[in-house]
Residue frames relative to the residue before (quaternion, step in Angstrom):
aa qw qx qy qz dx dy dz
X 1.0000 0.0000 0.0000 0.0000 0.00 0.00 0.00
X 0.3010 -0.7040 0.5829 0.2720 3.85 -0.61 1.16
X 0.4051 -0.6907 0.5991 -0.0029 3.43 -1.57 0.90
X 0.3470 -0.5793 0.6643 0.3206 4.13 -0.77 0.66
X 0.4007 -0.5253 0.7237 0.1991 3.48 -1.70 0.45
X 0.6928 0.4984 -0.2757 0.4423 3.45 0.23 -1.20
X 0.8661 0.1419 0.0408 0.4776 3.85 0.00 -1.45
X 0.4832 -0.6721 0.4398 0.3484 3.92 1.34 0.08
X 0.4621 0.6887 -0.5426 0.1330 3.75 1.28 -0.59
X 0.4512 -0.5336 0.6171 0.3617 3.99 -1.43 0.44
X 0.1548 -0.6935 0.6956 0.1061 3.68 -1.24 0.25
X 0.1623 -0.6845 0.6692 0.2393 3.63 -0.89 0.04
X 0.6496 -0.5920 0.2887 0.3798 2.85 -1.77 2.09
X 0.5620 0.5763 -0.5374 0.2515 3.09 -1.79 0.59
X 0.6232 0.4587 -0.2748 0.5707 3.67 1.32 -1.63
X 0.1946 -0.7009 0.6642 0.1726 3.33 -1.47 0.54
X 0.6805 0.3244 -0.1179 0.6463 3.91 1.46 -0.99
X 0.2258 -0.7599 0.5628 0.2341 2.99 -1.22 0.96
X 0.6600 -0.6116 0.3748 0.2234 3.55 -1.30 1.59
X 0.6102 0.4811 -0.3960 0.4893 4.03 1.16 0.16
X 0.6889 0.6012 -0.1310 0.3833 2.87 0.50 -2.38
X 0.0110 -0.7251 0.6232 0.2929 3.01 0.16 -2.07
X 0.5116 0.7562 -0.2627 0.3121 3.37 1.02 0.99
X 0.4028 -0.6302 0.3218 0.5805 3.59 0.28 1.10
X 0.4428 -0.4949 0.6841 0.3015 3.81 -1.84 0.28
X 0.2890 -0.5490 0.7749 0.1211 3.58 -1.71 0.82
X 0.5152 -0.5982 0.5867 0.1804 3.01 -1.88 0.30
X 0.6912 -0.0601 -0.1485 0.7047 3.73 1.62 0.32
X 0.4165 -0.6381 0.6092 0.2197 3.07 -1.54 0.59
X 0.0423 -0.7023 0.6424 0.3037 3.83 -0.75 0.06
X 0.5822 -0.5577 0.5070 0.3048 3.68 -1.35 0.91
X 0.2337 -0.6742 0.6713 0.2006 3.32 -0.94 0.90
X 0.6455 -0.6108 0.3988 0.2263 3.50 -1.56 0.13
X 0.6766 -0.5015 0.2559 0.4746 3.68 -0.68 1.14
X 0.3947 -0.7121 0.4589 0.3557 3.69 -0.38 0.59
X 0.7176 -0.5066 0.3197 0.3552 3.34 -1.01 0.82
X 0.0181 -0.6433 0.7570 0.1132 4.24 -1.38 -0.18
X 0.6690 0.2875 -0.5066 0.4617 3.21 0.05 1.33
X 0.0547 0.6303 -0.7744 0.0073 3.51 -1.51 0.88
X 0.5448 -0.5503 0.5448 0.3217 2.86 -2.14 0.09
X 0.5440 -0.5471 0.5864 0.2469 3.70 -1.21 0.20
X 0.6641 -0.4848 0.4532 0.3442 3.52 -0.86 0.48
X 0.6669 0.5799 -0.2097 0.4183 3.18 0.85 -1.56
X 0.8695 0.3175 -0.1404 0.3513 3.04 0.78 -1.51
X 0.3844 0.7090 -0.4611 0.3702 3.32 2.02 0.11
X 0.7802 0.3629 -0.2710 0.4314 3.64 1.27 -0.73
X 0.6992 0.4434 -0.3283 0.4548 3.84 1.11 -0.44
X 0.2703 -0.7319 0.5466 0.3042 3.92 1.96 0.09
X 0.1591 0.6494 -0.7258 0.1616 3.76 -0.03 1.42
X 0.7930 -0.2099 0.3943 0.4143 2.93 -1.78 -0.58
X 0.1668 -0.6344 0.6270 0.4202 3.75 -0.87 -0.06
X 0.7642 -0.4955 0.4113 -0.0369 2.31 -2.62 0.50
X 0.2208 -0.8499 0.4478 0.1685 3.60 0.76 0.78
X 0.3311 -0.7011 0.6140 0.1479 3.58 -1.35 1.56
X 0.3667 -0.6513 0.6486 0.1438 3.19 -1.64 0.19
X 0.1163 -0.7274 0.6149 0.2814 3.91 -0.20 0.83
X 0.2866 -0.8285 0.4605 0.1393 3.06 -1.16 1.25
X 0.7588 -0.3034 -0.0959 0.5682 3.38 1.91 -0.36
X 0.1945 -0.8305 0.2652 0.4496 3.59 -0.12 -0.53
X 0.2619 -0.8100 0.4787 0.2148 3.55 -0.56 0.16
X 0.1976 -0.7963 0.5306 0.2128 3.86 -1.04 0.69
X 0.6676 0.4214 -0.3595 0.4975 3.16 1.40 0.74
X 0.5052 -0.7063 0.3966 0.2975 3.36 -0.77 1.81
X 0.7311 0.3625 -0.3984 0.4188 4.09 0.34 -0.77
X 0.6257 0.3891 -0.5517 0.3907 4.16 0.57 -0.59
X 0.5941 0.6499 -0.4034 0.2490 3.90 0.90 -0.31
X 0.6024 0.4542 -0.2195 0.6186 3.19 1.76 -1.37
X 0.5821 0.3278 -0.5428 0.5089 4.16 0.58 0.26
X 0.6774 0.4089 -0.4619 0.4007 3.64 0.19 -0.55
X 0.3855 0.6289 -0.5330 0.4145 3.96 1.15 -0.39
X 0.6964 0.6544 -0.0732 0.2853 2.59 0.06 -2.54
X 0.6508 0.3876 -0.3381 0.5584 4.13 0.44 -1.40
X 0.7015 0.5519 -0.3556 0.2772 3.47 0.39 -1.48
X 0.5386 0.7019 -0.1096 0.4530 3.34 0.87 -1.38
X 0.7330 0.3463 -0.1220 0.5726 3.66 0.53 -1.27
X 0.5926 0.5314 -0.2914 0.5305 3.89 1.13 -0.64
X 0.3626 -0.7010 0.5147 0.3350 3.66 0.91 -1.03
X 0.5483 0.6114 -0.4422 0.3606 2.96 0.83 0.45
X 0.2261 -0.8805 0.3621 0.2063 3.46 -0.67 0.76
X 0.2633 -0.8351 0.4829 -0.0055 3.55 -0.93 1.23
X 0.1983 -0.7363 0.6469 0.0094 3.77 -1.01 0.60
X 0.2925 -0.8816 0.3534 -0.1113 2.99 -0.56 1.55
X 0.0477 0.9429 -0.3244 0.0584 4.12 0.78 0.43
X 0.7971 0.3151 -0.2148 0.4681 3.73 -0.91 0.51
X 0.6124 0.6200 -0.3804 0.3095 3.56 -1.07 -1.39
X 0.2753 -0.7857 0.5356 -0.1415 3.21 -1.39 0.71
X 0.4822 -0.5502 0.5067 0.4561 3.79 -0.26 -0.07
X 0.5211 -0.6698 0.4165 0.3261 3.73 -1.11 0.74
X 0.3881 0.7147 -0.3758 0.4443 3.82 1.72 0.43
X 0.7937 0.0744 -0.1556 0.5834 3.17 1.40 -0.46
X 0.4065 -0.7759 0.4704 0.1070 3.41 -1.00 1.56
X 0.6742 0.5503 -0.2856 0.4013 3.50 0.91 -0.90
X 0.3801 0.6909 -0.4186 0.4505 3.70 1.23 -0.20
X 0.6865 -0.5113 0.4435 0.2656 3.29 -1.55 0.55
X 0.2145 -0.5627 0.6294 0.4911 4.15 -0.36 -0.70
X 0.4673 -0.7091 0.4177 0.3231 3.17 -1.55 -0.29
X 0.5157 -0.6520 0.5266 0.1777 3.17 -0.95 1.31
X 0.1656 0.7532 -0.6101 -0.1819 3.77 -1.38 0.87
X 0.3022 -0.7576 0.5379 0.2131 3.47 -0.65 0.88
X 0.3074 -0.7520 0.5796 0.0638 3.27 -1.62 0.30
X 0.3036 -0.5728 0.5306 0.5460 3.94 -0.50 0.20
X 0.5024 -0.6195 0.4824 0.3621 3.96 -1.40 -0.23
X 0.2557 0.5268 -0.5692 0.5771 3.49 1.44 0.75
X 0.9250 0.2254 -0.1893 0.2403 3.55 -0.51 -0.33
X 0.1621 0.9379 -0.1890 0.2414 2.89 1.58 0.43
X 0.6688 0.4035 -0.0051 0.6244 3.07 0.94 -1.02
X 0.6085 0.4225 -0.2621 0.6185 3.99 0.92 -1.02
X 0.6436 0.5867 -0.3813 0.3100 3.43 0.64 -0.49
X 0.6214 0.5125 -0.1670 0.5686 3.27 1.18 -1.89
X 0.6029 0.5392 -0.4541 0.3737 3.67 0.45 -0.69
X 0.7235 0.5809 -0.2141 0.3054 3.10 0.82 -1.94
X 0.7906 0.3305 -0.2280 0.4623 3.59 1.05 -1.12
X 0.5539 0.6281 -0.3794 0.3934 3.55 1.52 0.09
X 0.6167 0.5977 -0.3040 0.4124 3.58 1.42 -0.04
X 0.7392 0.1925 -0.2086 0.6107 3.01 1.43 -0.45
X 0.3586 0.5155 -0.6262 0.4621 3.67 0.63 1.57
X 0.0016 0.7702 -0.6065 0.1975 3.97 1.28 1.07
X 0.5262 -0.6502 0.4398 0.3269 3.96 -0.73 1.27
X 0.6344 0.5261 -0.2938 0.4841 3.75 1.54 -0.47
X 0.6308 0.5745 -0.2231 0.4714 3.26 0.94 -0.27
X 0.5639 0.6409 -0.0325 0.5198 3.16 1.39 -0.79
X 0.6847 0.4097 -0.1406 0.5862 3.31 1.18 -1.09
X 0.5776 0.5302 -0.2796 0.5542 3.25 1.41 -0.97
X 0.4848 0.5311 -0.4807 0.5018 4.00 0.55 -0.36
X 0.7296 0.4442 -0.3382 0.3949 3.53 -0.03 -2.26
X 0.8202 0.3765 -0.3006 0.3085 3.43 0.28 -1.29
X 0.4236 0.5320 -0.5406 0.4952 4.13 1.44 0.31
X 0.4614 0.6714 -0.3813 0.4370 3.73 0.84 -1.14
X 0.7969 0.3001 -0.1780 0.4932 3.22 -0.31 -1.27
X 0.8670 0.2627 -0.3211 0.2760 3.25 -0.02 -0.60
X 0.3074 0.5096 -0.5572 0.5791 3.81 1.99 0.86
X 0.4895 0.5965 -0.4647 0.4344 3.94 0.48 -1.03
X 0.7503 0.5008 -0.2017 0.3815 3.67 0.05 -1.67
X 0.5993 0.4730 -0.2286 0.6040 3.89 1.08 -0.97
X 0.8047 0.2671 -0.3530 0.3957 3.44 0.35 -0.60
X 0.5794 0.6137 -0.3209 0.4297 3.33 1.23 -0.12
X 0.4858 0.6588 -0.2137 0.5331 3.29 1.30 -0.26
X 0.7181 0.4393 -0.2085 0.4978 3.43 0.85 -1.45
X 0.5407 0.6477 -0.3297 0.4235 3.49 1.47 -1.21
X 0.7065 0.4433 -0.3242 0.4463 3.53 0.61 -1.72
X 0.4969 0.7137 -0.3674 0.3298 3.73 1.06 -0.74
X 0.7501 0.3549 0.0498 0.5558 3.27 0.55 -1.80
X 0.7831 0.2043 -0.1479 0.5685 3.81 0.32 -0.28
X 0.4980 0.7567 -0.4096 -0.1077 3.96 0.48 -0.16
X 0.0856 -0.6858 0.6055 -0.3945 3.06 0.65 2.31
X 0.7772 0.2832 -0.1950 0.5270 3.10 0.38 -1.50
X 0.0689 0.7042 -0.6972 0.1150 4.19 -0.10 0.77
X 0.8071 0.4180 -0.2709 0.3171 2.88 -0.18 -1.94
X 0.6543 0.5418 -0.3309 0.4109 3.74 0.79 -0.99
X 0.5094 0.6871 -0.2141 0.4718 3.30 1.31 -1.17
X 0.7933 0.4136 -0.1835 0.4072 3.44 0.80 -1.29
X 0.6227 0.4203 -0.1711 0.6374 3.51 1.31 -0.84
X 0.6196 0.4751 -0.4371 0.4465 3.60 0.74 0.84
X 0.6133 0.5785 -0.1479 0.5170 2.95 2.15 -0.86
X 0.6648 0.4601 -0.2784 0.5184 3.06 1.29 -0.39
X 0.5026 0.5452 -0.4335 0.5122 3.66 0.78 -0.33
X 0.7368 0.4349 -0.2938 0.4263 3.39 0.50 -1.60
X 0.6864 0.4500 -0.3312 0.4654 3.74 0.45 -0.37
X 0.4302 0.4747 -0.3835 0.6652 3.82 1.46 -0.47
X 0.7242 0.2746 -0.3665 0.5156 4.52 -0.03 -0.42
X 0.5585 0.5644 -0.4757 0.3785 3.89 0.75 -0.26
X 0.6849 0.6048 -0.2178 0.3431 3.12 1.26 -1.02
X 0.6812 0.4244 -0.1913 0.5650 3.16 1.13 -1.14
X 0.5553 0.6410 -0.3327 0.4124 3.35 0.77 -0.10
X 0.6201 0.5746 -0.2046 0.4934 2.91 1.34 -1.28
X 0.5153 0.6927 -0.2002 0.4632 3.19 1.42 -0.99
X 0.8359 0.4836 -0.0489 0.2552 3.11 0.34 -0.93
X 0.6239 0.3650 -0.2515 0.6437 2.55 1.81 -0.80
X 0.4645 0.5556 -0.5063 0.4682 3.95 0.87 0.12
X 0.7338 0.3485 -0.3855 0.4376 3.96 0.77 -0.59
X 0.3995 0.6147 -0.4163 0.5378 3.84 1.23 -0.62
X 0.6631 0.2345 -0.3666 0.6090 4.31 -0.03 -0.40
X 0.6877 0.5319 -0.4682 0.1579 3.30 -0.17 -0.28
């Protein structure tokens, strides 16, 4: 099976370029090492201190709650360094990883715990489902053997829209 260099994606035999990257495929990948949690500071790029130890603040396997958790951080002042992740086209990719200096550590968690709001939250499950619902589609597209299964997955998932809905009617209350 040919492998991306760049993003690690698998390919089944046949691809020579990989459809993200755009990078020839290899025939093995060697694993690169955990990515570092230490940089230098401006400061210290010019006085050659010690480096600065990151803090992984979480990861995410979804590319837009990563760019809000970017995004909150950012708007807090608080600076963040982002790593890995992929479009959701490729699964075998890392998630993405944000680090933090450990000055900020705490402001950080604070920052993204205000807007984890039990309504918000519901609002996530119900984007979830409704990428879940697109890709299920494409499935029934490409495979449509699998309908019926396809359909009674849809129906559950519209049986959790519901309650969901629910939920957020008791959450205002």
């Amino acid at each position: 099976m040919p492998f991306c260099p760049s993003c690690g994606a698998e390919f089944r035999a046949g691809f020579t370029v990989c459809n993200t990257c755009g990078v020839d495929l290899v025939s093995t990948i060697e694993r690169e090492p955990e990515p570092t949690t230490r940089v230098k500071s401006e400061a210290q790029h010019d006085t050659d201190e010690s480096d600065e130890p990151l803090r992984l603040l979480g990861t995410f396997t979804d590319e837009s709650t990563a760019a809000l958790v970017r995004r909150l951080l950012d708007e807090g002042g608080i600076p963040s360094v982002s790593l890995g992740g992929h479009g959701p086209q490729i699964g075998s990719c890392k998630p993405w990883q944000i680090l933090i200096d450990e000055d900020y550590v705490e402001a950080a968690r604070e920052t993204v715990a205000s807007y984890q709001a039990p309504s918000l939250i519901t609002g996530q499950i119900e984007g979830d489902l409704q990428r879940l619902g697109n890709d299920l589609s494409r499935l029934t597209r490409e495979r449509r053997e699998l309908t019926p299964s396809v359909e009674s997955i849809r129906q559950t998932m519209e049986s959790l829209r519901s309650q969901l809905e629910q939920l957020n009617r008791e959450i205002e209350e």
